[in-house]
KEVEX-384697 format. One record per residue (C-alpha): residue in three letters; x, y, z. Coordinates in steps of 0.05 Angstrom, whole numbers, padded with zeros to 5 digits, always signed. Layout:
N
ALAXYZ;...
***
This chain:
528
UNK+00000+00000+00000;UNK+00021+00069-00019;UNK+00015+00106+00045;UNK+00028+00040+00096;UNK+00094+00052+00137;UNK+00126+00023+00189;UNK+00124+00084+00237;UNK+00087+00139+00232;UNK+00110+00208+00272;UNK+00064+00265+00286;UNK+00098+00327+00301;UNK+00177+00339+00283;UNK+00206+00380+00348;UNK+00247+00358+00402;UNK+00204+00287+00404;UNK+00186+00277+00340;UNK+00246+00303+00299;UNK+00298+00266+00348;UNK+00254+00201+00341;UNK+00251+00203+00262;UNK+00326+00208+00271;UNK+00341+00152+00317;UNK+00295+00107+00265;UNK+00324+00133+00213;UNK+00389+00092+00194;UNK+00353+00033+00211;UNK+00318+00020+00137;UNK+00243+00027+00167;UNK+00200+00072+00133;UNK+00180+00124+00166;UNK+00129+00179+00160;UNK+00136+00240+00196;UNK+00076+00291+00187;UNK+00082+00367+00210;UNK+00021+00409+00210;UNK+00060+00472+00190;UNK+00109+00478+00131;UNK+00184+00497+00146;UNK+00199+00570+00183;UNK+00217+00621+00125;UNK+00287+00640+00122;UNK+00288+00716+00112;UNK+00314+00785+00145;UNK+00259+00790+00186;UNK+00283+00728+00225;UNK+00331+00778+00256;UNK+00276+00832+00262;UNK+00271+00852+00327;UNK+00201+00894+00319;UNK+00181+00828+00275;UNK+00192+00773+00320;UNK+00184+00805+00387;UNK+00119+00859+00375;UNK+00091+00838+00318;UNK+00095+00762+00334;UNK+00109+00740+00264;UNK+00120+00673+00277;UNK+00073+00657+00326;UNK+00028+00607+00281;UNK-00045+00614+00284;UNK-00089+00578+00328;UNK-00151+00592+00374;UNK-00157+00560+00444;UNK-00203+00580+00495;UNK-00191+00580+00570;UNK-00241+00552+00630;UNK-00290+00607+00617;UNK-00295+00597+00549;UNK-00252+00669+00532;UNK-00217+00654+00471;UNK-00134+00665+00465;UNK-00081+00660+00416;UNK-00027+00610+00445;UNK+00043+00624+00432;UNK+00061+00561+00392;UNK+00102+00544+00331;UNK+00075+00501+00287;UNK+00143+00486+00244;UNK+00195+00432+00217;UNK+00224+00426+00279;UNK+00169+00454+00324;UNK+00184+00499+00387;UNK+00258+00491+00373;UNK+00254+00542+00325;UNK+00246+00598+00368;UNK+00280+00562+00426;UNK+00340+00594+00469;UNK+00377+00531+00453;UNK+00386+00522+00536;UNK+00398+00439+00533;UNK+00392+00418+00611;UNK+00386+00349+00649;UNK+00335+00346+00698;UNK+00370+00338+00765;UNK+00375+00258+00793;UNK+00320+00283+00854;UNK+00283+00309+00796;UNK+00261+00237+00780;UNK+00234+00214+00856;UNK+00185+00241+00892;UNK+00198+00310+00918;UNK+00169+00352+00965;UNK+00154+00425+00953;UNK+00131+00481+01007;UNK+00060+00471+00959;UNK+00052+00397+00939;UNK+00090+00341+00923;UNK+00121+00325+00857;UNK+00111+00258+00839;UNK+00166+00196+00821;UNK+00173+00174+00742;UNK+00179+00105+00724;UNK+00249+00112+00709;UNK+00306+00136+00736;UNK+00355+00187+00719;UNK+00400+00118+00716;UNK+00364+00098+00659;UNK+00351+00161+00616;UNK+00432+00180+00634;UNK+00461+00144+00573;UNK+00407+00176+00527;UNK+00426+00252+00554;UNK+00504+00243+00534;UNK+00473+00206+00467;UNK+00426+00275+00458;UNK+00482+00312+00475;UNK+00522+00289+00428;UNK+00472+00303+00369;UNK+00442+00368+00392;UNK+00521+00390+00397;UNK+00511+00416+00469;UNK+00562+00473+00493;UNK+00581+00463+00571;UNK+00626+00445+00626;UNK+00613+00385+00678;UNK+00632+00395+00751;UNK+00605+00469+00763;UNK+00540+00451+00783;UNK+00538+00424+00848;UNK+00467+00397+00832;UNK+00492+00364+00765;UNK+00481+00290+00762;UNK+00530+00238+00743;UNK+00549+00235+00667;UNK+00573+00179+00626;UNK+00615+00227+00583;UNK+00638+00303+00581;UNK+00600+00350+00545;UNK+00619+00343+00464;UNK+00642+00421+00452;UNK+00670+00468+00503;UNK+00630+00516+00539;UNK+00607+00578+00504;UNK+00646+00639+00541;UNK+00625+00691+00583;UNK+00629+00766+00548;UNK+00662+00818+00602;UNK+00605+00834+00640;UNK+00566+00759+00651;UNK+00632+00742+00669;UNK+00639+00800+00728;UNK+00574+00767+00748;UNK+00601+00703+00743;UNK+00659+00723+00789;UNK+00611+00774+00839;UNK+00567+00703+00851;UNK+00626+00656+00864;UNK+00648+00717+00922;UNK+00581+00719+00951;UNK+00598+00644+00967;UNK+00544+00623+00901;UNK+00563+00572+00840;UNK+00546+00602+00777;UNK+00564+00549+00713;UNK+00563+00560+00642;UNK+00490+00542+00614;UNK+00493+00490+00571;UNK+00476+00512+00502;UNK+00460+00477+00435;UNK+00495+00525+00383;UNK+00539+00503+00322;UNK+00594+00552+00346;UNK+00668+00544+00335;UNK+00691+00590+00386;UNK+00768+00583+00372;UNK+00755+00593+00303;UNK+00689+00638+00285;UNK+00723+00655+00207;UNK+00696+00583+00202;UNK+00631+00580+00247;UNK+00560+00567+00233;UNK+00544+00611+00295;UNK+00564+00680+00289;UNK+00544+00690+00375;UNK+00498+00740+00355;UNK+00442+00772+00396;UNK+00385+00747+00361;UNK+00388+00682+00389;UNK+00340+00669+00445;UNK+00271+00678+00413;UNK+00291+00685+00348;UNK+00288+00637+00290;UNK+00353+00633+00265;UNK+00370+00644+00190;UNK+00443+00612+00186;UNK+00417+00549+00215;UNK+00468+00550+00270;UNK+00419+00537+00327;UNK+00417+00467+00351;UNK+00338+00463+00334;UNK+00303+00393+00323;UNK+00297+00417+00246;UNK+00372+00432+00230;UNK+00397+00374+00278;UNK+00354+00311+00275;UNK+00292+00329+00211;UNK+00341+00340+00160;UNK+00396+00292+00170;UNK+00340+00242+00177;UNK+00314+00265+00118;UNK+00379+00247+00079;UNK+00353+00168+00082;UNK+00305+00149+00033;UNK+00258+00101+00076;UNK+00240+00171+00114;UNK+00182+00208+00080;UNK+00157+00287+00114;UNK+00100+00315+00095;UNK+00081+00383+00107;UNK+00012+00422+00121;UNK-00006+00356+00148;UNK-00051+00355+00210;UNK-00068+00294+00240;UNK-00145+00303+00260;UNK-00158+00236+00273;UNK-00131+00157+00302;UNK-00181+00100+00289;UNK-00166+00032+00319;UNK-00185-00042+00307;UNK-00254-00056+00327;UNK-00235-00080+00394;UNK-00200-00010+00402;UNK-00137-00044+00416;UNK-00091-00014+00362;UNK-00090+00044+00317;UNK-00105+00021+00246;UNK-00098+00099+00209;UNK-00079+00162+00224;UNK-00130+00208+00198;UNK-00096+00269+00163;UNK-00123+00337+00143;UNK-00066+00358+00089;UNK-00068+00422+00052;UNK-00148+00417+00061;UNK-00161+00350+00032;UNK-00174+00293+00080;UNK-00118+00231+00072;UNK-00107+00167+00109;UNK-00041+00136+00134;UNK-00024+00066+00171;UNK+00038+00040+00207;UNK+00051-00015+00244;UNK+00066+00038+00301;UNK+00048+00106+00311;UNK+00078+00154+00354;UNK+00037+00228+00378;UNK+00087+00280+00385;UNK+00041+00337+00371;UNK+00062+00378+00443;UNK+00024+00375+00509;UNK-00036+00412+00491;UNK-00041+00382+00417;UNK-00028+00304+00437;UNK-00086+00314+00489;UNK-00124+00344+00432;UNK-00111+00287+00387;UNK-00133+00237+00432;UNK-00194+00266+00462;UNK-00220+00271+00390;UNK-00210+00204+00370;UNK-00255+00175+00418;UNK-00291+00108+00404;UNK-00344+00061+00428;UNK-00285+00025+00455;UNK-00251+00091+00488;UNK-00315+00137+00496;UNK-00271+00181+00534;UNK-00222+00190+00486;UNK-00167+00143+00452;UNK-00116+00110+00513;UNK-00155+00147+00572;UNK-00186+00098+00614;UNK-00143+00125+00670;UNK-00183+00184+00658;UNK-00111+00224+00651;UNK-00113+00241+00582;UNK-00100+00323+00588;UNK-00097+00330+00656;UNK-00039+00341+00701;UNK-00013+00395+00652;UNK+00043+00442+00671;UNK+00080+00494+00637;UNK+00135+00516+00688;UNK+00120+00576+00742;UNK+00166+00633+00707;UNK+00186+00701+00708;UNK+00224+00738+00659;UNK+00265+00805+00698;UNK+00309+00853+00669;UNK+00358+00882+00732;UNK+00397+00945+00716;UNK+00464+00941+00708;UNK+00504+01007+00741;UNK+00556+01003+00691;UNK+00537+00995+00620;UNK+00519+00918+00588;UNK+00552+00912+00527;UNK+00541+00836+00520;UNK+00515+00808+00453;UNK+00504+00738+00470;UNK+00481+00733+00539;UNK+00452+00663+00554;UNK+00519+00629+00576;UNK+00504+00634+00661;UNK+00456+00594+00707;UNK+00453+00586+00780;UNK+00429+00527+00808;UNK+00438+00540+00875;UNK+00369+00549+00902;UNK+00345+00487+00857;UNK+00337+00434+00926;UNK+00330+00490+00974;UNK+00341+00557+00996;UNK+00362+00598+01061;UNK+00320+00596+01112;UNK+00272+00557+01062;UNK+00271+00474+01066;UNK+00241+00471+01000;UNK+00259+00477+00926;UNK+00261+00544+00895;UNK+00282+00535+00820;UNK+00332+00558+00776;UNK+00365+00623+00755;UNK+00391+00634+00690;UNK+00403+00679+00632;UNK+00360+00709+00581;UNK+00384+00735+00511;UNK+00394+00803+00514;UNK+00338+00857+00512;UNK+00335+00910+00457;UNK+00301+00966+00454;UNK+00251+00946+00404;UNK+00229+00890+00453;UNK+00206+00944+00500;UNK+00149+00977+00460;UNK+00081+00967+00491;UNK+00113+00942+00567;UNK+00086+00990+00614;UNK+00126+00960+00676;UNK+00187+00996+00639;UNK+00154+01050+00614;UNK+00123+01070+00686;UNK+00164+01043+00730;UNK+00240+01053+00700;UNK+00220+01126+00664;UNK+00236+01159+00722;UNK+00300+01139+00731;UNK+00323+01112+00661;UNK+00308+01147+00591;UNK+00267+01083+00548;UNK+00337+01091+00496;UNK+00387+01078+00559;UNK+00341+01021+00587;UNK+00368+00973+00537;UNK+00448+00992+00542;UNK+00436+00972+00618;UNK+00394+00919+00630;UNK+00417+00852+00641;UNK+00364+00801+00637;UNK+00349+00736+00676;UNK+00290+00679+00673;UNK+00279+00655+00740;UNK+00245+00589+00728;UNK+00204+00551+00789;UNK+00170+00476+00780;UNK+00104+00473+00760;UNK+00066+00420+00807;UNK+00023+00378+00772;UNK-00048+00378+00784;UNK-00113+00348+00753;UNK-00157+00394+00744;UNK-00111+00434+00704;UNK-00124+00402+00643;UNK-00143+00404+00562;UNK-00209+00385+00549;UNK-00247+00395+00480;UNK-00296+00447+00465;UNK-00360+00427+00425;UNK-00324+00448+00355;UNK-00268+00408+00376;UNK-00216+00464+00400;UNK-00163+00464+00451;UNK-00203+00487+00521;UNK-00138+00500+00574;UNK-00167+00508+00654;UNK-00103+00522+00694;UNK-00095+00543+00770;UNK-00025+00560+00784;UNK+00012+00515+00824;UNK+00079+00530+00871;UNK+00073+00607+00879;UNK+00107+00613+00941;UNK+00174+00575+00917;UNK+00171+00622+00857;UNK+00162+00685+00899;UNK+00218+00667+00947;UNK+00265+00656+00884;UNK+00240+00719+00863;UNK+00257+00758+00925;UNK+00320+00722+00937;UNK+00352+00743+00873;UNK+00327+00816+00882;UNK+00368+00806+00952;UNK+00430+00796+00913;UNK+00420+00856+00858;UNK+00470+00901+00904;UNK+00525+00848+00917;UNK+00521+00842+00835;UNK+00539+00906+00809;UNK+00454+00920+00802;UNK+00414+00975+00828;UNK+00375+00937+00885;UNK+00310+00973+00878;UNK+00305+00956+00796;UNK+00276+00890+00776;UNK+00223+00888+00737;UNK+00181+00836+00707;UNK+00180+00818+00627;UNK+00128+00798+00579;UNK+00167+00807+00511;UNK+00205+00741+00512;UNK+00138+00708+00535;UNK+00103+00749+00474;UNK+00050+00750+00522;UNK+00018+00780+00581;UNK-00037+00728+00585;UNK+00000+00674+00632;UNK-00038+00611+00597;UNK-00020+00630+00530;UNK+00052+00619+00546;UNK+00070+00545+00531;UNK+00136+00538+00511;UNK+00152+00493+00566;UNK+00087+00456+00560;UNK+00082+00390+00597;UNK+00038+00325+00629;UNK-00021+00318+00598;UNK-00001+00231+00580;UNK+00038+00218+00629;UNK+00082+00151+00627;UNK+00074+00106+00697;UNK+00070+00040+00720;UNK+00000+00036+00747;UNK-00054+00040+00684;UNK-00106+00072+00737;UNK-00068+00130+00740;UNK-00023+00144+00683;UNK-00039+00146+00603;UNK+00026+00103+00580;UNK+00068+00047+00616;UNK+00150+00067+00614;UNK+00159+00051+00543;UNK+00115+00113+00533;UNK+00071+00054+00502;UNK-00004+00071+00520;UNK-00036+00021+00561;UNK-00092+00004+00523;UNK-00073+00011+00452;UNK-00022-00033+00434;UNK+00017+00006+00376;UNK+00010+00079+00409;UNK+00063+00116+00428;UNK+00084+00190+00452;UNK+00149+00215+00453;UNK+00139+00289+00477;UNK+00135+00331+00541;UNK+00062+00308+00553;UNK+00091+00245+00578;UNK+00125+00273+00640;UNK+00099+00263+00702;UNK+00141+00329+00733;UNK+00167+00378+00700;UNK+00232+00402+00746;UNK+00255+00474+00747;UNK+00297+00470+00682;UNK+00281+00476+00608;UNK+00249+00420+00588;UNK+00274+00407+00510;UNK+00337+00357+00528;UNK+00294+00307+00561;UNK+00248+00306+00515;UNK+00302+00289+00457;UNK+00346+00242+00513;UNK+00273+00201+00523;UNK+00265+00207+00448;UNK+00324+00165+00435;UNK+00304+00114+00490;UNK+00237+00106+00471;UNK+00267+00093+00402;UNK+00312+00028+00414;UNK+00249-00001+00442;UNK+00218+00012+00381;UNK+00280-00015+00332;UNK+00279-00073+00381;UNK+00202-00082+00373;UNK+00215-00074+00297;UNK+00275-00125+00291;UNK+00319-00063+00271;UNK+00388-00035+00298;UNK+00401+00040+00279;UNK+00454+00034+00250;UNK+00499+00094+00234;UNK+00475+00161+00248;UNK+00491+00225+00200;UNK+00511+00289+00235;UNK+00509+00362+00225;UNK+00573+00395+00204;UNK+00598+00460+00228;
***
């Protein structure tokens, strides 16, 4: 049959794209469908005004939150998904991440693996996303199998006074790890150019470490691998005992098209794999495909964040800022016997970013003219975990759209990581009494749109009562059903989420090759 594969993929980010790569060399044909087309490379990539105000390449969708008020989500429908517009910040989840662990407001629950088992596959996602970094900084750093593959990226003057200001207030500040194609020794001959239109920006050299440039289009180089574009998957139908999928229902370029595979995998992001399974519901799964647990869409979490621009008293004349992170609050803080999160940096602000932001207009003005704001300001994300809960969930409306209720979860871990970095601003060459919040890098002030660091809605467990897939991320009820993206984690930590995704990408994929009588077999890789 024309359109029968072995695997099919739906969606081609972190999950997806690293998955189609993994299968790749192993002679299996593989379809991998994207519902958008591939991100335009043009100037406007580097457009400041275009990316950041005018939100160019947020793709169009229309969800509605709990009371029905409709929203535009910030997502990126894309070869290569999210990772597009990524800040290319590649960090394991801590080894404490993975048991249960108790926070000042709830408990964040075990997985069913340990960071033991996923280790191998973070050096292996390492490897291919060419992460920048150095082990051994990081006091909260787990155990690695190998050292990072390229060098940490280096500080510019004045992350690096930071650098040295935090490791004399007793601190231990590391270099981020970073997925960039930069050849630091040599930059007459690198891909990266260490530019500032990195974090948030699509970049036009392909140098960024994105799903796209690292796994899509080396997989794409093998001839048993097959993307199509425009191609959103509406639909799974099973067997009549609703105990496999038997096609994957497609709505491409506006004419209706039907796929099998011997396996399919949902990689569509949190909100979208919910979405996809709640609407292919059957007399066999009335509540929606895999969710007899009931878990399908619930538990979702999206990281408790806050993006702060301090003022620097001496000028910032760093370009490429995201090279610092702090992960010394992660566990616990002072006087505070619970995690707090992590600190790190944030590509640096530019004046265009600040049009419309009336925290900096109001509350800097006096103090700062708008044109100095930007030759000052040093910016930080201060990230907290997210604490999964049920009733924050995706549920359907009657038309079918996404429908996100969320609560927030862990506000008083985030607000005493919030007010203990503001405690440090004077120690750190910062005007104490100037940090103020961001939206631009959110490209929203409407906290639910933001879901860049979307999570938990098919969670992976043991127990089939109370999670959506067992720990091969295989669901429990349908036999050939798999998910490979962030909607499978039970927790969500305090760090970017994008490396575990890829490292649990690559494991779920030798249990696939294995179930498929494949080996991989050699992988291609991206030069610089």
């Amino acid at each position: 049959m024309p359109n029968a594969y072995d695997v099919i993929i739906i969606g081609s980010g972190a999950g997806g794209g690293t998955l189609a790569m993994r299968i790749a060399p192993s002679g299996k044909r593989v379809l991998l469908l994207e519902r958008g087309d591939y991100l335009p490379r043009e100037p406007q990539n580097w457009d400041t005004a275009e990316v950041f105000v005018e939100n160019r390449y947020i793709s169009a969708d229309t969800w509605y939150d709990s009371k029905g008020k409709k929203f535009q989500p910030q997502v990126h429908y894309f070869v290569g998904g999210a990772t597009k517009l990524y800040g290319a910040a590649l960090y394991r989840l801590r080894p404490e991440d993975f048991g249960e662990l108790r926070h000042h407001d709830g408990v964040s629950p075990a997985w069913p693996i340990s960071y033991d088992v996923l280790e191998p596959y973070y050096t292996q996602a390492e490897q291919l996303y060419q992460v920048h970094g150095a082990r051994g900084e990081d006091p909260t750093e787990g155990p690695a199998s190998a050292p990072y593959p390229f060098p940490p990226v280096a500080h510019e003057p004045r992350i690096q006074q930071l650098s040295d200001d935090l490791s004399a207030g007793g601190f231990h500040p590391f270099h981020a790890p970073c997925g960039v194609l930069l050849t630091e020794p040599n930059l007459a001959y690198s891909t990266c150019v260490k530019c500032s239109n990195c974090d948030g920006f699509p970049c036009p050299l392909h140098a960024k470490s994105d799903a796209e440039v690292m796994a899509v289009r080396p997989a794409l180089t093998y001839d048993n691998v097959t993307l199509l574009t425009n191609a959103h998957a509406v639909r799974l139908e099973t067997n009549a005992a609703g105990t496999a999928v038997t096609e994957v229902i497609v709505d491409h370029e506006g004419h209706q098209e039907r796929y099998s595979a011997d396996l399919v995998v949902v990689a569509a992001g949190a909100a979208n794999t919910a979405k996809l399974l709640l609407a292919s519901a059957t007399d066999k799964h009335r509540n929606g495909l895999a969710n007899g647990s009931d878990q399908v869409g619930r538990n979702y979490m999206f990281h408790t964040c806050k993006a702060v621009l301090a003022m620097s008293t001496e000028p910032n004349r760093t370009v490429f800022q995201k090279t610092l992170g702090l992960n010394d609050f992660y566990l616990r803080g002072p006087d505070f016997d619970y995690p707090m999160g992590n600190i790190q940096m944030l590509g640096k602000s530019q004046a265009a970013m600040y049009k419309g932001e009336k925290p900096l207009e109001t509350k800097l003005a006096p103090h700062f003219a708008l044109r100095d704001i930007a030759d000052h300001a040093v910016d930080f994300w201060l990230s907290t975990e997210d604490l999964p809960n049920p009733d924050n969930r995706v549920t359907l409306t009657r038309e079918g759209s996404v429908q996100l209720t969320y609560n927030g979860a862990n506000e008083t871990a985030s607000d005493r990581l919030y007010h203990q970095f503001k405690s440090m601003l004077g120690d750190l060459g910062m005007h104490p009494d100037h940090l103020v919040h961001r939206f631009a890098y959110l490209k929203t002030d409407i906290p639910v749109a933001g879901v860049a660091h979307q999570a938990g809605t098919a969670r992976f467990g043991n127990d089939p009562s109370t999670s959506v897939l067992n720990a091969d991320c295989r669901a429990h009820e349908v036999d050939n059903l798999y998910v490979v993206d962030t909607s499978v984690f039970p927790s969500i930590g305090a760090v970017n989420p994008a490396l575990t995704a890829m490292a649990n990408a690559l494991r779920v994929g030798d249990h696939l090759l294995q179930r498929l009588g494949a080996t991989a077999g050699a992988t291609a890789t991206v030069n610089r």
